[in-house]
Every structure is written in structure tokens, then in C-alpha cells.
Jmol script that loads the backbone (N, CA, C; Angstrom):
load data "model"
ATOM      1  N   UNK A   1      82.519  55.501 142.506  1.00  0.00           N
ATOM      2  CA  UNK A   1      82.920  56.778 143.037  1.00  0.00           C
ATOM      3  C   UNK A   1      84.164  57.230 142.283  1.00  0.00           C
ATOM      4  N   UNK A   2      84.275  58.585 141.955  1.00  0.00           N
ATOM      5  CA  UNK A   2      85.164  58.941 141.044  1.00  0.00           C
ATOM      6  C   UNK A   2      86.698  59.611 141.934  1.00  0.00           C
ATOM      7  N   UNK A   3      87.315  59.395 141.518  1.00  0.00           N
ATOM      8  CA  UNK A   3      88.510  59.588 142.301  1.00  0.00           C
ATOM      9  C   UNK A   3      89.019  61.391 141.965  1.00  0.00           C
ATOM     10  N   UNK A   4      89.448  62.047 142.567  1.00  0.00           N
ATOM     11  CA  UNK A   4      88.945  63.199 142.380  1.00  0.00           C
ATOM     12  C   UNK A   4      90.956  63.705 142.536  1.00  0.00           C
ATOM     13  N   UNK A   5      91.420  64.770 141.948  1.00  0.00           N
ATOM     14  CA  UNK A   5      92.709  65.287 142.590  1.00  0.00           C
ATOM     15  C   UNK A   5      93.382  64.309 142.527  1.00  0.00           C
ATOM     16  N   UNK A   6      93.887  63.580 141.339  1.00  0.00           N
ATOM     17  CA  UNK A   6      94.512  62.790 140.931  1.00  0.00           C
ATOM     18  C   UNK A   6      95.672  63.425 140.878  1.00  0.00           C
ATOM     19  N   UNK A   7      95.794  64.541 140.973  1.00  0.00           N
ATOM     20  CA  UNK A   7      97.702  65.089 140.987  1.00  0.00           C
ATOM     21  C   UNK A   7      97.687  65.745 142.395  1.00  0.00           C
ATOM     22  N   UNK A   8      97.262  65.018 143.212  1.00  0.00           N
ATOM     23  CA  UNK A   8      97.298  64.845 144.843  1.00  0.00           C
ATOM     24  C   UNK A   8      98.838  64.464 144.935  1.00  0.00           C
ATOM     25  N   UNK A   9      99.074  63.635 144.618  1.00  0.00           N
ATOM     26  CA  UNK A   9     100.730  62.719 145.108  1.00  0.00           C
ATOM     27  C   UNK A   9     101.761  64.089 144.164  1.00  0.00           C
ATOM     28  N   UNK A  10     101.632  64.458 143.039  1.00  0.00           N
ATOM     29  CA  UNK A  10     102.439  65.053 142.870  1.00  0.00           C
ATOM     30  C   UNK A  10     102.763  66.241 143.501  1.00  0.00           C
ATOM     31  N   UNK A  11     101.230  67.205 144.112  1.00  0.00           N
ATOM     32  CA  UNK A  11     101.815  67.993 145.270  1.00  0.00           C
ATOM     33  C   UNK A  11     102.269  67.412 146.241  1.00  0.00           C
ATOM     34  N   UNK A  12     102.320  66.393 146.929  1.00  0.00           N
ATOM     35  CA  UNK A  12     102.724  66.015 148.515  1.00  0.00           C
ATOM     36  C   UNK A  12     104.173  65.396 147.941  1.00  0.00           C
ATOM     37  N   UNK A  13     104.274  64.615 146.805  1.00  0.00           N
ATOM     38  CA  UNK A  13     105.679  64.462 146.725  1.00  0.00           C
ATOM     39  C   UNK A  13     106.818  65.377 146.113  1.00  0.00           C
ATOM     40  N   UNK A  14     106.837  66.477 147.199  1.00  0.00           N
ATOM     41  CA  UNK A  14     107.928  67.221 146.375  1.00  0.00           C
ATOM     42  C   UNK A  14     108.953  67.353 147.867  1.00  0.00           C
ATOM     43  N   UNK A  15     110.629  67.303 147.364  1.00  0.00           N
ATOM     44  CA  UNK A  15     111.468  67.118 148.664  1.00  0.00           C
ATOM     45  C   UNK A  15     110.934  67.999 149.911  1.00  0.00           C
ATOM     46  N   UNK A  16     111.103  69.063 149.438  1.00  0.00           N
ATOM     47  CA  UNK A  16     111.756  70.142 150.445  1.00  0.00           C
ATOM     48  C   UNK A  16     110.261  70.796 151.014  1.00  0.00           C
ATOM     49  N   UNK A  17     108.883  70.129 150.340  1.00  0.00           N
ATOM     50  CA  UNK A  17     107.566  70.223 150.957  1.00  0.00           C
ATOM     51  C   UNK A  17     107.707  69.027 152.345  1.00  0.00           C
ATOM     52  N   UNK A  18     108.136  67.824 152.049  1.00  0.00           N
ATOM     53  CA  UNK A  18     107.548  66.539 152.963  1.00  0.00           C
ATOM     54  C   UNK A  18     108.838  67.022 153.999  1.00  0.00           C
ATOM     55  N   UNK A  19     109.836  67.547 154.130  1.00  0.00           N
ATOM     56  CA  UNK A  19     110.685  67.872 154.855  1.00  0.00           C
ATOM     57  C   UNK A  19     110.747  68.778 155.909  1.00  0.00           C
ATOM     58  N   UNK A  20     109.848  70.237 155.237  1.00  0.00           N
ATOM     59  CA  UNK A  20     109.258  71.006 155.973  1.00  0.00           C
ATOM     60  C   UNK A  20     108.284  70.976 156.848  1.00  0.00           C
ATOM     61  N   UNK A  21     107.136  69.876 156.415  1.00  0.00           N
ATOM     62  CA  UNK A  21     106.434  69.691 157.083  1.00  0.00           C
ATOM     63  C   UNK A  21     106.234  68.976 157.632  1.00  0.00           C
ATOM     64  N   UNK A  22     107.233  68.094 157.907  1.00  0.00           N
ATOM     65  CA  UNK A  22     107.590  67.121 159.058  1.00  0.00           C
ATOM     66  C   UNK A  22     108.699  67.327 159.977  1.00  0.00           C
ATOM     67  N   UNK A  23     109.444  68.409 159.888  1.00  0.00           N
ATOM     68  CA  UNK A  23     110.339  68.968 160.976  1.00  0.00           C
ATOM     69  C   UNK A  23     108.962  70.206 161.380  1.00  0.00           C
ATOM     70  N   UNK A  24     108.287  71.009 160.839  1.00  0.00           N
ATOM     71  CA  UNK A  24     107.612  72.012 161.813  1.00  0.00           C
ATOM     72  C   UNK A  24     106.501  71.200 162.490  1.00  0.00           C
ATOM     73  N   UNK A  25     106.133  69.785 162.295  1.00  0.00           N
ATOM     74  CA  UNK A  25     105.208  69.087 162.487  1.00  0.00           C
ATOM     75  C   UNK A  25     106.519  68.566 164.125  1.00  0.00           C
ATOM     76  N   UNK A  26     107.426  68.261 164.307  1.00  0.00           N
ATOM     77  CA  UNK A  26     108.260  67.719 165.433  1.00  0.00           C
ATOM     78  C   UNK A  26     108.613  68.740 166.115  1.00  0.00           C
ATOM     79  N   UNK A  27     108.911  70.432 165.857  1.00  0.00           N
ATOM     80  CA  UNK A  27     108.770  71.346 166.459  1.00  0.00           C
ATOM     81  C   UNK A  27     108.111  72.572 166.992  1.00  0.00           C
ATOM     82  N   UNK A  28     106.906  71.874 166.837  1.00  0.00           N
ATOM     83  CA  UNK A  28     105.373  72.270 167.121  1.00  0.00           C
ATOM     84  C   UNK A  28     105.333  74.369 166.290  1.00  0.00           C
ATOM     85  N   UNK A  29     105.512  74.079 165.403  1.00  0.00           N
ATOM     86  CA  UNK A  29     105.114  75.720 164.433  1.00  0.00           C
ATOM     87  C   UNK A  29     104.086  75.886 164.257  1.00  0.00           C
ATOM     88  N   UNK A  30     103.132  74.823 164.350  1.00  0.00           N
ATOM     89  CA  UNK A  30     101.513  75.423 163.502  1.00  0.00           C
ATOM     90  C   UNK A  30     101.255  74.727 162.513  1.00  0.00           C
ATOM     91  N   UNK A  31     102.790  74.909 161.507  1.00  0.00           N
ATOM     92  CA  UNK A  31     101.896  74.590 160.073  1.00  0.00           C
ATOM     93  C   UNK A  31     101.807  73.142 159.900  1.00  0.00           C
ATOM     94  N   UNK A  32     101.649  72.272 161.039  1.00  0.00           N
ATOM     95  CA  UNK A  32     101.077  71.209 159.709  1.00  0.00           C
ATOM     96  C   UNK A  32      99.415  71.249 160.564  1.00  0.00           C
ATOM     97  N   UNK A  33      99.141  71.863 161.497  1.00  0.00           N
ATOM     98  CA  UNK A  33      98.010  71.749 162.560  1.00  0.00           C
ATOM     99  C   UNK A  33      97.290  72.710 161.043  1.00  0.00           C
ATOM    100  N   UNK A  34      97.579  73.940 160.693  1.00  0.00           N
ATOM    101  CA  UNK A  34      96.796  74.787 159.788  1.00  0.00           C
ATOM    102  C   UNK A  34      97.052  73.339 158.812  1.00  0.00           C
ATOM    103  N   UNK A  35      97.601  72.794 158.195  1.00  0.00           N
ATOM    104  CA  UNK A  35      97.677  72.429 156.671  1.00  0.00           C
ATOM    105  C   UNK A  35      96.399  70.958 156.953  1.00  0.00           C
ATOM    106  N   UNK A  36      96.458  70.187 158.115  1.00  0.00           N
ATOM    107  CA  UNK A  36      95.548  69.504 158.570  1.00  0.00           C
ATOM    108  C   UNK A  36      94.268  69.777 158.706  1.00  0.00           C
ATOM    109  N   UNK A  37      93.994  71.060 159.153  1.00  0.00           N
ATOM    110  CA  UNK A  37      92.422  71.720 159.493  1.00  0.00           C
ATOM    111  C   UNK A  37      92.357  71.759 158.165  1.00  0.00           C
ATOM    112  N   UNK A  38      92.972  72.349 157.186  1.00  0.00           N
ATOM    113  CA  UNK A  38      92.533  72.516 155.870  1.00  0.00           C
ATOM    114  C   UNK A  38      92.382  70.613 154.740  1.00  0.00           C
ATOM    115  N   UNK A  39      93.042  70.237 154.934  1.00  0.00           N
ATOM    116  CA  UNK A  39      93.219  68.263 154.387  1.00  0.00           C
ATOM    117  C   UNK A  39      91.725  67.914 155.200  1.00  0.00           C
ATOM    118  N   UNK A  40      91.396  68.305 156.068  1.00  0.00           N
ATOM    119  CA  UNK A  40      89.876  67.528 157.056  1.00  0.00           C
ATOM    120  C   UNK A  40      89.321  68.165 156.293  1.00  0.00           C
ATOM    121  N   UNK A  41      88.924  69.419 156.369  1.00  0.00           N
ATOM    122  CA  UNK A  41      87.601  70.105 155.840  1.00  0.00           C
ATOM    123  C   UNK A  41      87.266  70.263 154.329  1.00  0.00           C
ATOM    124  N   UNK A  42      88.861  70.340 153.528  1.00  0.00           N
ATOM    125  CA  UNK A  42      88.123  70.505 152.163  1.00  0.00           C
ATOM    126  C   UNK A  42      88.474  69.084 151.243  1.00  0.00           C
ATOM    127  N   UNK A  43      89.166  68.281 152.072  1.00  0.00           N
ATOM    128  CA  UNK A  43      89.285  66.597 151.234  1.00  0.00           C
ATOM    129  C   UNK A  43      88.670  65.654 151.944  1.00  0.00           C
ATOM    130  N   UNK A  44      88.905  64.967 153.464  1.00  0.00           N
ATOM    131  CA  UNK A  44      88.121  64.126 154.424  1.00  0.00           C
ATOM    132  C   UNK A  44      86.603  64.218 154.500  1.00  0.00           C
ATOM    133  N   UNK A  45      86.517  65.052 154.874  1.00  0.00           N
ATOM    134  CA  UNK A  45      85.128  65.683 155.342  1.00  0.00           C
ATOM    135  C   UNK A  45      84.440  65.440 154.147  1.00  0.00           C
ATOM    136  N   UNK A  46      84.528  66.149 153.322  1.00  0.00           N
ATOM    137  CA  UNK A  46      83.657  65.678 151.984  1.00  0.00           C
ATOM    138  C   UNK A  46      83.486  64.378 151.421  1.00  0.00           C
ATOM    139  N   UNK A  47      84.618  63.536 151.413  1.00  0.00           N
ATOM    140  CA  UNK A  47      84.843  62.360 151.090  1.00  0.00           C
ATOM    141  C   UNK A  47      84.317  61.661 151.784  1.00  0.00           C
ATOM    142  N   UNK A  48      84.506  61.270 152.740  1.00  0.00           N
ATOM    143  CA  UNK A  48      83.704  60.683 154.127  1.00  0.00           C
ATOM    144  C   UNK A  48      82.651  61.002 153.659  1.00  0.00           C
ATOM    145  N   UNK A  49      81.660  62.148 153.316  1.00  0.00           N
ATOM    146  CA  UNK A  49      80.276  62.398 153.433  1.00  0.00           C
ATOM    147  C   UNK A  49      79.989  61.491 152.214  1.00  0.00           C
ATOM    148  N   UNK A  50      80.964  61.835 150.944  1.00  0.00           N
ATOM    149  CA  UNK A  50      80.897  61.113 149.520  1.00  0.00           C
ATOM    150  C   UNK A  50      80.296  59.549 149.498  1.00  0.00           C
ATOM    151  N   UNK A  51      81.340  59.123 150.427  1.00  0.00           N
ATOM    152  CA  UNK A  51      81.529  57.754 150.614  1.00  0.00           C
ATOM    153  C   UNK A  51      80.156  57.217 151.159  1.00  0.00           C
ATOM    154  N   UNK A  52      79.574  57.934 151.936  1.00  0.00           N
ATOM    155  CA  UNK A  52      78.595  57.691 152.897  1.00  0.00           C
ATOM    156  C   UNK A  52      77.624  57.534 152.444  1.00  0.00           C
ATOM    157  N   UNK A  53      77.405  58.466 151.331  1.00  0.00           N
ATOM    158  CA  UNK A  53      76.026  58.654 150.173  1.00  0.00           C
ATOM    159  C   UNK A  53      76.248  57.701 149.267  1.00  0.00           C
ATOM    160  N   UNK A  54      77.464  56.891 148.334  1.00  0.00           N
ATOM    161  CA  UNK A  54      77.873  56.034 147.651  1.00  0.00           C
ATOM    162  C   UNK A  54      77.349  54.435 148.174  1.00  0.00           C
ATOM    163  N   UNK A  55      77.406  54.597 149.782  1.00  0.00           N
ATOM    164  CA  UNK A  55      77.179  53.270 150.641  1.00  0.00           C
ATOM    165  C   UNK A  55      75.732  53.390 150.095  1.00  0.00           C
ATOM    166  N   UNK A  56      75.069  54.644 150.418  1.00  0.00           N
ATOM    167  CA  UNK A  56      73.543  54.214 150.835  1.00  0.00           C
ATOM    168  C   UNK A  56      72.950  54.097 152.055  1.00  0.00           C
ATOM    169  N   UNK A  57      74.271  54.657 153.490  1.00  0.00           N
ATOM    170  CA  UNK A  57      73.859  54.285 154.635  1.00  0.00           C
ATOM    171  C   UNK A  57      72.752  55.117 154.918  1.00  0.00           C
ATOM    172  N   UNK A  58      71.909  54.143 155.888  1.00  0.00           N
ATOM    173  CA  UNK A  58      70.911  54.905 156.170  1.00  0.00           C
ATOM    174  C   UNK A  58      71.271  55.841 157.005  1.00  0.00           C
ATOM    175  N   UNK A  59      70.177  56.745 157.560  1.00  0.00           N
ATOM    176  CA  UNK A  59      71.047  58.256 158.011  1.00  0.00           C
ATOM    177  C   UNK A  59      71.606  58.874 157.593  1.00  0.00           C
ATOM    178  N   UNK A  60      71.397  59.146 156.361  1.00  0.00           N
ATOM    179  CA  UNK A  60      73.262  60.224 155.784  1.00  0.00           C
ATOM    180  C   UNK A  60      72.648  60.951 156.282  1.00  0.00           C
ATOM    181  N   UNK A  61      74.008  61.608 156.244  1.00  0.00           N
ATOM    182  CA  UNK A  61      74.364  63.394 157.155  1.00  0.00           C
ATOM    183  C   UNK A  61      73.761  63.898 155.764  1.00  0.00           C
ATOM    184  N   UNK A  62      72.995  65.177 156.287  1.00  0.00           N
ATOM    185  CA  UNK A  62      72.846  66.706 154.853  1.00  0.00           C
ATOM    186  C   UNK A  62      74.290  67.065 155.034  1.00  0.00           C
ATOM    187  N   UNK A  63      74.581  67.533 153.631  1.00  0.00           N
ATOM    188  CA  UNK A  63      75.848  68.188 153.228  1.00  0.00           C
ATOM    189  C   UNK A  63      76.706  68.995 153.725  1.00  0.00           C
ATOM    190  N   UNK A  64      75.110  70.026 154.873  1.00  0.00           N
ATOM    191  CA  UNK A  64      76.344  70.575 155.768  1.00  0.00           C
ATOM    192  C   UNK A  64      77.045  69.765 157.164  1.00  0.00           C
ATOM    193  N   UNK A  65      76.701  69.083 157.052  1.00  0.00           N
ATOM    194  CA  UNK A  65      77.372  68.024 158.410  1.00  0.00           C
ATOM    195  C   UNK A  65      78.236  67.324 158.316  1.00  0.00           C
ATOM    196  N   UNK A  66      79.213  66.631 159.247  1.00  0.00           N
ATOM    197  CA  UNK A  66      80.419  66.220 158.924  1.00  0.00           C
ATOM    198  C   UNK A  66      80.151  64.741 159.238  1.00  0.00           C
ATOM    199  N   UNK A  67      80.571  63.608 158.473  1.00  0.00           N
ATOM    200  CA  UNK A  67      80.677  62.134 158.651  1.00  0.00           C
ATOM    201  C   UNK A  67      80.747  61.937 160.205  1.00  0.00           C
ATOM    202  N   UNK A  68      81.039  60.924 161.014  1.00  0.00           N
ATOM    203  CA  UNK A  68      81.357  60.582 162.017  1.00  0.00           C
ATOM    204  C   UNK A  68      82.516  60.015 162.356  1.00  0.00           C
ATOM    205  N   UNK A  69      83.536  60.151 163.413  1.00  0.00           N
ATOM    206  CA  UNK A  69      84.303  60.353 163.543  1.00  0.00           C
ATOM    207  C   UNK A  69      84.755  59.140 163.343  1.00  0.00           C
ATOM    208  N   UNK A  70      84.605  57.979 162.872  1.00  0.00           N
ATOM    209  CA  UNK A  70      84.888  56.817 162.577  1.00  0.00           C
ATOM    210  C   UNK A  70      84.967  56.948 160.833  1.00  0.00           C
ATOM    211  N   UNK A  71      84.129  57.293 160.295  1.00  0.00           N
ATOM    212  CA  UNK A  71      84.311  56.993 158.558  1.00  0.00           C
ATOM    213  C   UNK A  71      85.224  58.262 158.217  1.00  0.00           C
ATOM    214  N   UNK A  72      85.502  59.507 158.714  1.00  0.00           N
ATOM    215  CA  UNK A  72      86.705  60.296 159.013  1.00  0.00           C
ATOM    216  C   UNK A  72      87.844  60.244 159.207  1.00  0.00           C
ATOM    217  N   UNK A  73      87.904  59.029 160.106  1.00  0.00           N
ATOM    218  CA  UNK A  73      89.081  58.136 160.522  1.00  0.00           C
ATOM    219  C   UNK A  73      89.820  57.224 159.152  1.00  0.00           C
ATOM    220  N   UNK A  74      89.078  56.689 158.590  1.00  0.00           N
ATOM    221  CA  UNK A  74      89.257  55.997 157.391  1.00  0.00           C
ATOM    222  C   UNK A  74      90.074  56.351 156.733  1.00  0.00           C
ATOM    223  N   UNK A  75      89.710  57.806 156.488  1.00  0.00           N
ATOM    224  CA  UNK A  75      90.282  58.620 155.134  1.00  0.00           C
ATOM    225  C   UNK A  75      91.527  59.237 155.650  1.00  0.00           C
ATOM    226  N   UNK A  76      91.733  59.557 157.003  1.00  0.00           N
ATOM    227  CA  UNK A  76      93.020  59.766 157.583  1.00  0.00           C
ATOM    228  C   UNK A  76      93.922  58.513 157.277  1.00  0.00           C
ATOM    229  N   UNK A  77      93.445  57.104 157.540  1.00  0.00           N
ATOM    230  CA  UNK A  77      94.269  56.691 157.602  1.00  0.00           C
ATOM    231  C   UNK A  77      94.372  55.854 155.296  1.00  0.00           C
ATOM    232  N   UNK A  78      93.620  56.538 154.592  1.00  0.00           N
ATOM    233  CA  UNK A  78      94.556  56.312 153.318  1.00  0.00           C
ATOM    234  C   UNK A  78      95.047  57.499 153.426  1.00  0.00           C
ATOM    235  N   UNK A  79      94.901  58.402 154.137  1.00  0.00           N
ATOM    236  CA  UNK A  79      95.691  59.978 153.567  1.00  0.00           C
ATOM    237  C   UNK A  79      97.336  59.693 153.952  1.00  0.00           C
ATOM    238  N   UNK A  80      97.065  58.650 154.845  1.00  0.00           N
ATOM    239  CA  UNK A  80      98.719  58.470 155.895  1.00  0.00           C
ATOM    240  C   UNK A  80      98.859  57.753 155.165  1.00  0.00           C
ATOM    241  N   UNK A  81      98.090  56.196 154.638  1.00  0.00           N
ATOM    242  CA  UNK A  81      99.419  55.409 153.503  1.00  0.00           C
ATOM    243  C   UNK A  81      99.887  56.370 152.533  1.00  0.00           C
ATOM    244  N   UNK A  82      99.467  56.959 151.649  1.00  0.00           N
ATOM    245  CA  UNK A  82      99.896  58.155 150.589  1.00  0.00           C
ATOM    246  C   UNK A  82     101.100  58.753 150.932  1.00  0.00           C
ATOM    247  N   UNK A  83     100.849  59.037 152.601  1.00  0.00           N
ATOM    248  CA  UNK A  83     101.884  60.377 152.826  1.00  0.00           C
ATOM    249  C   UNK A  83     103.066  59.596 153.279  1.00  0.00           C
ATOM    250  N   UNK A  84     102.779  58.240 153.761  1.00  0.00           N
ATOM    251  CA  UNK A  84     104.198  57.567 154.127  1.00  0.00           C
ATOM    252  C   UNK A  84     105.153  57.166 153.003  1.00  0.00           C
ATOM    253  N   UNK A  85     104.640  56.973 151.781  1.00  0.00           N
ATOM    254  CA  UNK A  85     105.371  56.694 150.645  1.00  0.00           C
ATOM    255  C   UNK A  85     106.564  58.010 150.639  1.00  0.00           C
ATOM    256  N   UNK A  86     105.812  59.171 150.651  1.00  0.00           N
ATOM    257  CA  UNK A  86     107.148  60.591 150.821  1.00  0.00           C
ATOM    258  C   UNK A  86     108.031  60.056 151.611  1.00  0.00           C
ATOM    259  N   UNK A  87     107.347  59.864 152.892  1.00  0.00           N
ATOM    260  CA  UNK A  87     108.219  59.975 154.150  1.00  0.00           C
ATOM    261  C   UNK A  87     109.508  58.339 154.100  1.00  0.00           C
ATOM    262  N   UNK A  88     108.801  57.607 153.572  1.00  0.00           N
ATOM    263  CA  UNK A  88     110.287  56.906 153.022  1.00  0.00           C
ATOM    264  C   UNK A  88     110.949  57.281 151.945  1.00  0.00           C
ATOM    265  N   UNK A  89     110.361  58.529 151.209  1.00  0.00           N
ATOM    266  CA  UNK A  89     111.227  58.404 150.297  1.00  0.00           C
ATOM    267  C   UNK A  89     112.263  59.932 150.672  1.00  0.00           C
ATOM    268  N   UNK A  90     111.349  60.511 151.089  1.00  0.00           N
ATOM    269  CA  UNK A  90     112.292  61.839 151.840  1.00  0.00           C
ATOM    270  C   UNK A  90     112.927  61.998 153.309  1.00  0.00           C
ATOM    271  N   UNK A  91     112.336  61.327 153.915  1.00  0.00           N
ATOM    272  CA  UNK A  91     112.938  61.778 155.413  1.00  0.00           C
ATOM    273  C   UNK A  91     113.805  60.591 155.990  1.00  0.00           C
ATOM    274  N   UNK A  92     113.125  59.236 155.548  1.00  0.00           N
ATOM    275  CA  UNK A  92     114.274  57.775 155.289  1.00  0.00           C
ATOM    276  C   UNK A  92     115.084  57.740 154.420  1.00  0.00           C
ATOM    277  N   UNK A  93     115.022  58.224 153.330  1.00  0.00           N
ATOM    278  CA  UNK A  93     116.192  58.130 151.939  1.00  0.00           C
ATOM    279  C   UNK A  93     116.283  57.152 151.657  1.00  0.00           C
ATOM    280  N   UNK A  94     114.877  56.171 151.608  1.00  0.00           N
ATOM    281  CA  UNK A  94     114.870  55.127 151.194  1.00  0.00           C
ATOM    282  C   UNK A  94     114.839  55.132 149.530  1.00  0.00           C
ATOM    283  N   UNK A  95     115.114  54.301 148.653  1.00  0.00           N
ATOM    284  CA  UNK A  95     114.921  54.585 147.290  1.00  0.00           C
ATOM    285  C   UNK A  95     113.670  53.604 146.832  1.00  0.00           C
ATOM    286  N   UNK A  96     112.451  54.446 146.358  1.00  0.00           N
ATOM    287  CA  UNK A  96     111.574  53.982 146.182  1.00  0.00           C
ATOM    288  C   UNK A  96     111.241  53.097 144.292  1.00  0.00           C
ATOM    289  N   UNK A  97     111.324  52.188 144.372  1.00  0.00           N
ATOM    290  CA  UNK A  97     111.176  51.067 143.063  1.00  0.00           C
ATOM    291  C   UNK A  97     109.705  51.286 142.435  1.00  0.00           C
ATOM    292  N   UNK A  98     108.855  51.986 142.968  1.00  0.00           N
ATOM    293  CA  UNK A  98     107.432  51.934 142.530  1.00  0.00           C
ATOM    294  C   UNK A  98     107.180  53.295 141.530  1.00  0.00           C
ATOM    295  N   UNK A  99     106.298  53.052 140.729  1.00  0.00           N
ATOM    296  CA  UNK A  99     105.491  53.890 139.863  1.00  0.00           C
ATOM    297  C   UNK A  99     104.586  54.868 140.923  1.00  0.00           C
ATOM    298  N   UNK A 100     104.784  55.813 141.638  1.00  0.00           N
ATOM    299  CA  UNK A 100     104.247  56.426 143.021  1.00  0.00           C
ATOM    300  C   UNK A 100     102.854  56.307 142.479  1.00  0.00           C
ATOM    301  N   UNK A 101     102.815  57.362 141.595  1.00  0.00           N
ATOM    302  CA  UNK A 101     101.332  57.834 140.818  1.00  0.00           C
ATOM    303  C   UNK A 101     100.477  56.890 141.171  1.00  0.00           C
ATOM    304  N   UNK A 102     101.160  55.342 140.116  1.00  0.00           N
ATOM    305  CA  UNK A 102     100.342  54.525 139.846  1.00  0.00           C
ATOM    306  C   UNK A 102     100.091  53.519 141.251  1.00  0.00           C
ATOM    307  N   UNK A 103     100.870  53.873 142.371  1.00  0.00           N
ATOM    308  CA  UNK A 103     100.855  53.148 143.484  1.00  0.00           C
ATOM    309  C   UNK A 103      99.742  53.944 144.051  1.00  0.00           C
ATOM    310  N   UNK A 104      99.716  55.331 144.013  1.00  0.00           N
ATOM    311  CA  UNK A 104      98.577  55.854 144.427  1.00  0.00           C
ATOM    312  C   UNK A 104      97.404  55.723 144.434  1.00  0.00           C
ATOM    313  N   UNK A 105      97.167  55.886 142.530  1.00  0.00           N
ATOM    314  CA  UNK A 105      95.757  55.227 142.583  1.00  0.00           C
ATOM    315  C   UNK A 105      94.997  54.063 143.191  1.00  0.00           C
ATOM    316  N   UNK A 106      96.032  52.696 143.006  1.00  0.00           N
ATOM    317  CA  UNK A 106      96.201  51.308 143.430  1.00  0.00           C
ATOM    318  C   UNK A 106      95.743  51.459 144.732  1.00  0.00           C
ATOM    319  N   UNK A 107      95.686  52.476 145.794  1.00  0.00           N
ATOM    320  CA  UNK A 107      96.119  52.280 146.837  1.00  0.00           C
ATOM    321  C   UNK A 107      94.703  53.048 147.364  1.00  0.00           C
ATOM    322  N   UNK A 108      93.728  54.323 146.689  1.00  0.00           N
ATOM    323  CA  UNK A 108      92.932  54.938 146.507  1.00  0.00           C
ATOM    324  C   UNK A 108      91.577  53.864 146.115  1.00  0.00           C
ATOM    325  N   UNK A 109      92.093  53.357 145.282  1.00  0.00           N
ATOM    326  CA  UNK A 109      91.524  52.423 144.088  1.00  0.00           C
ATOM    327  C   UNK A 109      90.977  50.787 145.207  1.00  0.00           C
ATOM    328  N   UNK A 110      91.851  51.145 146.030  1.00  0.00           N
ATOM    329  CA  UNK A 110      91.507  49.205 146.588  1.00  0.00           C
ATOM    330  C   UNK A 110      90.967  49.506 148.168  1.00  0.00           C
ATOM    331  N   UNK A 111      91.137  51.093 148.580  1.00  0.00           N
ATOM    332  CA  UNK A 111      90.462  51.306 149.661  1.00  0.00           C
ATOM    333  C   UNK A 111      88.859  51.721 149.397  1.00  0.00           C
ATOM    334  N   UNK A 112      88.527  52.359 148.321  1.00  0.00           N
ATOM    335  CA  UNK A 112      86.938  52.610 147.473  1.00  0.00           C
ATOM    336  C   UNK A 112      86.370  51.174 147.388  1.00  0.00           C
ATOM    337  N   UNK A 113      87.270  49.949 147.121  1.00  0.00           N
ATOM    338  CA  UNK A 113      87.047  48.937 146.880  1.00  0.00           C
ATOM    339  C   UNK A 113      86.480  48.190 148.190  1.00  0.00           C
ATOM    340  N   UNK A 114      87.545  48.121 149.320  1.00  0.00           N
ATOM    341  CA  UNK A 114      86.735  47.418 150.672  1.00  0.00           C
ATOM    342  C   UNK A 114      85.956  48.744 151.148  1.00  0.00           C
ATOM    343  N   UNK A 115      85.867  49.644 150.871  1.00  0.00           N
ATOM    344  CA  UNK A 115      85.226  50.842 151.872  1.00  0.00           C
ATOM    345  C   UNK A 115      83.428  50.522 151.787  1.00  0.00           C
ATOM    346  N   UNK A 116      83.333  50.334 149.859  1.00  0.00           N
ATOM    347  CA  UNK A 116      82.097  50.357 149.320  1.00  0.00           C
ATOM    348  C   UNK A 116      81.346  48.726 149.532  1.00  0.00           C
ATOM    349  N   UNK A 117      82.582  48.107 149.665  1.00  0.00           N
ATOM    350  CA  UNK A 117      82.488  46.165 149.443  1.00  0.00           C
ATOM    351  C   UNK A 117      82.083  46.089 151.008  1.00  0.00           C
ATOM    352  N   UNK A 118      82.349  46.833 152.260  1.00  0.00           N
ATOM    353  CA  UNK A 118      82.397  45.762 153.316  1.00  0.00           C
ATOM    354  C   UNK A 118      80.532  46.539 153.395  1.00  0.00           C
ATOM    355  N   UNK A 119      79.688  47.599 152.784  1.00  0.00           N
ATOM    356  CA  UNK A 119      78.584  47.827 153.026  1.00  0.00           C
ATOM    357  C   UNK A 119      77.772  47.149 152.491  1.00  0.00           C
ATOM    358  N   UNK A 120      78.168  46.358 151.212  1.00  0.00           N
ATOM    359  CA  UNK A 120      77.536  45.385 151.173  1.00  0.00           C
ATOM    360  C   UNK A 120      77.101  43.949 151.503  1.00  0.00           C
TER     361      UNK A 120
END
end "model"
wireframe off; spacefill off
backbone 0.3
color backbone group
């Protein structure tokens, strides 16, 4: 499976983006509820379906249908390792020692790995 939006981390890691949208995300504004509906439907949702057709599971969903709320779940939770790397590096001020990029892929790269490995 091909990894798609490889300059994913460089939009989400920018300061004064992961800052904004984690204070209007603690003072309920909307925008991370809009920026979320949009991360499900045009990255999860597809991916999940991606993933699903890559397995071979029986049943796949047709294209217009959405994964199930479990292989959906998945991709939320690499979307959150990704996004926690910001959030220590912007909202903790932690100083991060890693190659992000290349932690990204690594991190993209080894979840494709058990996602596709545990269907077999």
C-alpha cells in the first residue's frame, strides 16, 4: 500500500497551526470539529476503505461506503501518534531529537506493517 501525502507532517507541524487548534479545540469554536469532519472523510475514510481492499477482507464495503467503525478507529489512532509529536513539540516545549519526517513515515510505515500482517 502506497503511502500517500507524504508532506502530511509538514502541514500539521507548523507552530502557530498546532496551537490554534488546540486552544479552539479546549474552547469549544468549531474549528477543530470542521477540520475533523474534513481528516474522517477525505483521509480516514478512504484509507480505512484502502486498507480493507489491501487485506482482502471478505465483505468489502463499495467505495461509496464507509469502513466500520473499528478499522476507522485505527487510523484515528496513527493520525493521533503523528499529531502528538506537534503537541510535544508545541504546546509542551518539549525539544524534539528526532528526524519528524522520517519518524513519520517509520511510524505510517510499521502501522501498514501490523495493520496488513495481523490479516494474515
Amino acid at each position: 500500500m502506497a503511502v500517500r501525502n507524504a508532506g502530511f507532517s509538514k502541514r500539521v507541524f507548523d507552530y502557530d497551526w498546532v496551537r490554534i487548534f488546540v486552544s479552539s479545540g479546549l474552547k469549544s469554536y468549531g474549528l477543530t470539529e470542521r477540520y475533523l469532519d474534513i481528516i474522517r472523510s477525505k483521509k480516514i475514510e478512504p484509507a480505512a476503505q484502502e486498507l480493507r481492499d489491501s487485506r482482502g477482507d471478505p465483505g468489502t464495503l463499495p467505495p461509496s461506503s464507509t469502513a466500520p467503525a473499528d478499522e476507522i478507529e485505527l487510523f484515528w489512532g496513527l493520525h493521533g501518534a503523528v499529531f502528538y509529536i506537534a503537541i510535544r513539540k508545541y504546546v509542551y516545549n518539549m525539544p524534539l531529537e528526532i528526524d519528524v519526517e522520517a519518524t513519520v513515515r517509520a511510524t505510517v510505515a510499521n502501522f501498514f506493517e501490523g495493520a496488513l500482517g495481523a490479516a494474515r
